[in-house]
C-alpha positions as CSV (number, residue, x, y, z in Angstrom):
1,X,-0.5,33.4,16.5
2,X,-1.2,35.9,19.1
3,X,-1.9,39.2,17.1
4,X,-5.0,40.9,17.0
5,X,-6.5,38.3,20.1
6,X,-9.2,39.7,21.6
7,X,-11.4,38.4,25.1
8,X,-14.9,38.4,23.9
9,X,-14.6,37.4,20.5
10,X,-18.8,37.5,20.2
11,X,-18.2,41.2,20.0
12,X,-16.9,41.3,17.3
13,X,-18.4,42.3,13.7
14,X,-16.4,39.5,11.5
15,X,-18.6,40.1,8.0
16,X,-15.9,40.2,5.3
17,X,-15.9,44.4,4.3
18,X,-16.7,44.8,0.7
19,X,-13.7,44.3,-1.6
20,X,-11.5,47.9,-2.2
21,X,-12.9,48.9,-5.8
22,X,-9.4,48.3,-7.7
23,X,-9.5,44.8,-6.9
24,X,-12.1,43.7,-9.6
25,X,-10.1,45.8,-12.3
26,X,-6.2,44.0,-11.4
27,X,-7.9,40.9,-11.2
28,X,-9.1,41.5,-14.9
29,X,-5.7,41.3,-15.7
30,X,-5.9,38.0,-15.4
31,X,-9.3,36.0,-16.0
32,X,-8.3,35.3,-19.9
33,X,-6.2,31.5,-18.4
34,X,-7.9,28.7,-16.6
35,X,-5.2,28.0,-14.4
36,X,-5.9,27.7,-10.5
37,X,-3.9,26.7,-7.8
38,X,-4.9,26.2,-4.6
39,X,-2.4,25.6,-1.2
40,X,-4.1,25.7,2.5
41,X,-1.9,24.6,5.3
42,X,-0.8,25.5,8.6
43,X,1.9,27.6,10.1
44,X,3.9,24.9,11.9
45,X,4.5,21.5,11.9
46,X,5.9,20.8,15.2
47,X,4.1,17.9,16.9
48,X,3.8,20.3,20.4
49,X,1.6,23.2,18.6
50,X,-0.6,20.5,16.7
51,X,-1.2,18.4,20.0
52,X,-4.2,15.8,18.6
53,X,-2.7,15.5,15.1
54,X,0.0,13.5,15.0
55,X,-0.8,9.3,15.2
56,X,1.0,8.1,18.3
57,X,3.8,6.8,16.6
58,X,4.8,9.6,14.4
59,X,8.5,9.7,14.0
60,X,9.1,12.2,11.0
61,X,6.7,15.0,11.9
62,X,6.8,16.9,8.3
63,X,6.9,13.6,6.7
64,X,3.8,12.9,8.0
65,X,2.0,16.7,7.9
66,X,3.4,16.8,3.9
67,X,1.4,13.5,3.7
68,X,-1.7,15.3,5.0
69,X,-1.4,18.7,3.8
70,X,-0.1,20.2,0.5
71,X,1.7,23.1,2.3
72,X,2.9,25.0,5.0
73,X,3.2,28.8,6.1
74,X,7.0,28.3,6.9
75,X,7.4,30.5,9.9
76,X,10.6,29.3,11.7
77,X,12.7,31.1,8.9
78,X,11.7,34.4,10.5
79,X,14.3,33.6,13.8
80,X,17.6,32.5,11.6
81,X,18.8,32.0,8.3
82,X,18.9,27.8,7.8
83,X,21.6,26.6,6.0
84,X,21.2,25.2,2.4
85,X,21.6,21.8,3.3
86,X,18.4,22.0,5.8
87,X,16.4,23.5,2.8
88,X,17.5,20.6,0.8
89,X,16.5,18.0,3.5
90,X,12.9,19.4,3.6
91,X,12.7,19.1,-0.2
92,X,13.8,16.0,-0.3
93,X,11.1,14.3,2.1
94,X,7.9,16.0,1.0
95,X,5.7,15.0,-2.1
96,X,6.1,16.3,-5.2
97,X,3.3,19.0,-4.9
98,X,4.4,20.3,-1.5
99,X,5.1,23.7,-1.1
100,X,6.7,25.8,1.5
101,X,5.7,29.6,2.0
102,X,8.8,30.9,3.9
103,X,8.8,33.8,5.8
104,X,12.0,36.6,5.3
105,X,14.2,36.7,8.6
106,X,13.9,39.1,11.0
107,X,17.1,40.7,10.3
108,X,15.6,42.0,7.3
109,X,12.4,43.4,8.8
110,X,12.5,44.0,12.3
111,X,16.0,44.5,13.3
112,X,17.4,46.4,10.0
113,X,14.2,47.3,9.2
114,X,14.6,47.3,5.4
115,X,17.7,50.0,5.5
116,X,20.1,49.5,2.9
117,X,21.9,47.1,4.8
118,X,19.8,44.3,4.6
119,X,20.8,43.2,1.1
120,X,23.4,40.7,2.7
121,X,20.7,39.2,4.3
122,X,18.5,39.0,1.5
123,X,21.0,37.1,-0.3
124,X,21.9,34.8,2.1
125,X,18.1,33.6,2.7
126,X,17.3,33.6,-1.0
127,X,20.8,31.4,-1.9
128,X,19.6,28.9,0.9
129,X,15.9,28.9,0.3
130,X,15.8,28.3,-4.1
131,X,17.5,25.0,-2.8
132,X,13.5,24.2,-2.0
133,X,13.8,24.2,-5.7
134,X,10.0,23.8,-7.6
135,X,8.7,23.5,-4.1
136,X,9.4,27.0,-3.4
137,X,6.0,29.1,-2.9
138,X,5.4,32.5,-2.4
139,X,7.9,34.6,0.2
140,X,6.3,36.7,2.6
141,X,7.8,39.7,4.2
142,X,6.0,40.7,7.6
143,X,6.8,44.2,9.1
144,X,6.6,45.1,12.8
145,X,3.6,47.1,13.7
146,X,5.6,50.3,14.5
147,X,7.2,50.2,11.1
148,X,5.3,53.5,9.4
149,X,4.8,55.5,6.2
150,X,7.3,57.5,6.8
151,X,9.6,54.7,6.3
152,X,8.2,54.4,2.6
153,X,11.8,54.8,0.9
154,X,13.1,51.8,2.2
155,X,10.1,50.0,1.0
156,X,10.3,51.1,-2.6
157,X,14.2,50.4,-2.4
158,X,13.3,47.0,-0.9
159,X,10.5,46.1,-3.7
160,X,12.4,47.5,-6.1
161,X,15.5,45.7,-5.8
162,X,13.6,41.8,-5.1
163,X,14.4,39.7,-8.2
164,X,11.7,39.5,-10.3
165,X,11.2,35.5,-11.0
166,X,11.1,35.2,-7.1
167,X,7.7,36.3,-6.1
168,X,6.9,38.0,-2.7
169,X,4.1,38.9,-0.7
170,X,4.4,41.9,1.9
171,X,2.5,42.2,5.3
172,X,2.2,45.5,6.7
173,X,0.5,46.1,10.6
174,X,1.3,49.5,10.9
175,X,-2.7,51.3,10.8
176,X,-1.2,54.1,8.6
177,X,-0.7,52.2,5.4
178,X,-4.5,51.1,5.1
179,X,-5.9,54.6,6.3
180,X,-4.5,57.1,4.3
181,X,-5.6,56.8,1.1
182,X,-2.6,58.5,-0.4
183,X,-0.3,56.3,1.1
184,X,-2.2,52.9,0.1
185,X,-2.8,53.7,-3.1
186,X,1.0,54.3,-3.6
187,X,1.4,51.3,-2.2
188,X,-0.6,49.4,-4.1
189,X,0.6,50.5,-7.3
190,X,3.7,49.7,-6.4
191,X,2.7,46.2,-5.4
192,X,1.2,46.3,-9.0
193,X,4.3,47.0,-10.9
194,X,6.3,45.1,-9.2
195,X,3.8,41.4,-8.7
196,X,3.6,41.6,-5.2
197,X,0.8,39.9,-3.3
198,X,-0.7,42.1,-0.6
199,X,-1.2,40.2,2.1
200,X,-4.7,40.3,4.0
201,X,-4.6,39.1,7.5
202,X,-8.0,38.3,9.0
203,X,-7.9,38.4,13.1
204,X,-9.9,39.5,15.6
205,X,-8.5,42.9,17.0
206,X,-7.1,44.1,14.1
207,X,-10.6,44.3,11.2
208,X,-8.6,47.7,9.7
209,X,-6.2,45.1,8.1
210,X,-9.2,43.5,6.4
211,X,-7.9,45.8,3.2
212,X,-9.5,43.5,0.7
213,X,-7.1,44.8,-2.0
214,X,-5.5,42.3,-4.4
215,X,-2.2,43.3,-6.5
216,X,-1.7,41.0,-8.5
217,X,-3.1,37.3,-9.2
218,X,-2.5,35.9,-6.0
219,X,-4.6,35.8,-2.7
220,X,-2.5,35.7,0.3
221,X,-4.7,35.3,3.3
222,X,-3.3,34.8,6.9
223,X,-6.5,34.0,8.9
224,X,-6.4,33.9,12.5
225,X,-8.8,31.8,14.7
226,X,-10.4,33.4,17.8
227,X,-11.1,29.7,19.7
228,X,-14.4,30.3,19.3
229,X,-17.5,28.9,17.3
230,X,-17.4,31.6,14.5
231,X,-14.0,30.7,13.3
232,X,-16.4,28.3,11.1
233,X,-19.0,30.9,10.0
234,X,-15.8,33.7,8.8
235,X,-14.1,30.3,7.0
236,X,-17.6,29.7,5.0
237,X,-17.7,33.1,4.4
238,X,-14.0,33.3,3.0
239,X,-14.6,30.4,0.6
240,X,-17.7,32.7,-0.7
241,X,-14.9,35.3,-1.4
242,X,-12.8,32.8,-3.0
243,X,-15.1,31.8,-5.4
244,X,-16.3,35.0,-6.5
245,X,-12.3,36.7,-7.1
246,X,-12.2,33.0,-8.8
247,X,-14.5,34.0,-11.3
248,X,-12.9,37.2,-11.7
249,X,-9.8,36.4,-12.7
250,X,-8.1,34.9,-9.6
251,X,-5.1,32.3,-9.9
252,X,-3.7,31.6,-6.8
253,X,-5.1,31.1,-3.4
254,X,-2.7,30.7,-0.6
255,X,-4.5,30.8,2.6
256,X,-2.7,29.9,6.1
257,X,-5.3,28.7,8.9
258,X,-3.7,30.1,12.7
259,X,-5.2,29.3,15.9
260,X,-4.5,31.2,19.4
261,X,-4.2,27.6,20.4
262,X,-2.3,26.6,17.5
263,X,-3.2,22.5,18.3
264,X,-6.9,23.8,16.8
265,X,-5.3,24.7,13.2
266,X,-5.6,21.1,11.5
267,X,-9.2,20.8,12.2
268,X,-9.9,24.4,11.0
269,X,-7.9,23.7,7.8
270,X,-9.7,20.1,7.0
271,X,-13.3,21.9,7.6
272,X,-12.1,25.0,5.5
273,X,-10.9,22.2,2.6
274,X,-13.7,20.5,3.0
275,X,-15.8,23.5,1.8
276,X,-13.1,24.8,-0.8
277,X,-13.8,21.2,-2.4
278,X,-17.6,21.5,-2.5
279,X,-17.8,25.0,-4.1
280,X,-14.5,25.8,-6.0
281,X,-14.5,22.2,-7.2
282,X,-11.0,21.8,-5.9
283,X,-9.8,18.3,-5.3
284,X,-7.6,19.0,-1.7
285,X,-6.8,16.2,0.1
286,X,-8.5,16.3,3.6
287,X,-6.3,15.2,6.4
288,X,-7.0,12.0,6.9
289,X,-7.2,11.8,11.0
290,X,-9.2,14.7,11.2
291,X,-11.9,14.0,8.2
292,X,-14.5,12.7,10.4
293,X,-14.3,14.7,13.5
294,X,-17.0,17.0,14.5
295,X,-16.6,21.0,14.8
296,X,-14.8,22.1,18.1
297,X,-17.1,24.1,18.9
């Protein structure tokens, strides 16, 4: 992932901001269960972005990521609509606990840009995608960075009119939605209502998306390495985070690991797992070929 890439990285001030002062109160909502889930994985699986991780060998290349991961950021379902039968083939060859975080087509967000029309395409993708079946995680719609407040109808149409059972997390770029208090907080009460996750994405050139507002139960966190050594430092610092909306009332972490050079991702995700395991007590299984290998940097 390219967004928010930046030239001098050691420039930048990557302290986690404090969380937004609502986020203690909707997690409240939800500290009276002991149920935790959590899924890290990476956005792709094709063997030519993760250069290094595949065995030499490796014929099925999801067969072998599902083996080593329990989930994956499903970004080629932004550029078309895959038929049923291709949602039924990647159910069928990953374990049991595998999910798959699929990512609404652009027809929906960029080119119709939520307008009423897009309901055909909604449909479509949804019909296809429930065949992933119980291995179905959380949708994520991501808006083009021109896409504005002023466009706020079409949003509460949109939200309004997702089915409920299916649950959805929404990524906005646009600065406007995060800056103006009036518009956020509409937002986020929306988002409330209606159990959406607001997704946080933590890159380099873009900290005024570092929101640290939670809607519902679910932490959605896109994190975007900066090839540099304190990708390590803003992943230990993360997993502090983690642990402390944990013991607020968090159920569900779904964090995606990017890279600028995406062949780095699997050795980010196995270090952040690594730490996830030694202070949230989670039992992740660390990919295997990359267990043992020191830090890049």
């Amino acid at each position: 992932m390219k967004f928010g890439k930046v030239d001098h990285p050691e420039k930048v001030d990557f302290n986690l901001p404090p969380d937004h002062l609502d986020t203690k109160k909707v997690l409240s909502k939800y500290n009276n269960s002991d149920d935790f889930e959590v899924y890290v994985g990476c956005a792709k699986w094709n063997k030519q972005d993760l250069k290094g991780f595949y065995p030499r060998g490796t014929k099925d290349e999801l067969e072998y990521y599902s083996a080593q991961f329990n989930c994956i950021e499903l970004n080629a379902t932004f550029y078309r609509i895959f038929p049923e039968e291709q949602f039924v083939k990647w159910h069928d060859k990953t374990p049991n606990d595998f999910k798959f975080f699929p990512k609404l087509v652009q027809n929906i967000s960029h080119l119709k840009r939520l307008n009423e029309d897009v309901d055909v395409y909604v449909d479509d993708f949804l019909k296809n995608a429930l065949h992933l079946q119980e291995k179905l995680g959380t949708i994520f719609l991501q808006m083009h960075n021109n896409f504005a407040p002023k466009n706020f109808d079409r949003v509460i149409r949109f939200i309004e009119r997702w089915p409920k059972e299916i649950r959805l997390a929404v990524e906005f770029r646009h600065t406007d939605w995060f800056n103006d208090h009036s518009v956020s907080g509409e937002l986020y009460d929306l988002f409330e209502v209606n159990n959406i996750a607001n997704i946080i994405t933590d890159t380099a050139g873009r900290r005024d998306l570092m929101h640290m507002r939670l809607t519902n139960d679910e932490a959605f966190i896109r994190y975007v390495g900066a090839n540099h050594q304190s990708d390590y430092s803003r992943l230990d610092e993360w997993v502090g985070r983690l642990e402390e909306w944990k013991n607020l009332g968090l159920k569900k972490v779904h964090f995606f690991v990017h890279q600028n050079l995406e062949k780095e991702s699997p050795l980010l995700s196995a270090y952040f797992i690594k730490q996830l395991n030694d202070v949230l007590k989670c039992n992740l299984k660390v990919p295997e070929t990359l267990s043992d290998d020191p830090k890049l940097f």
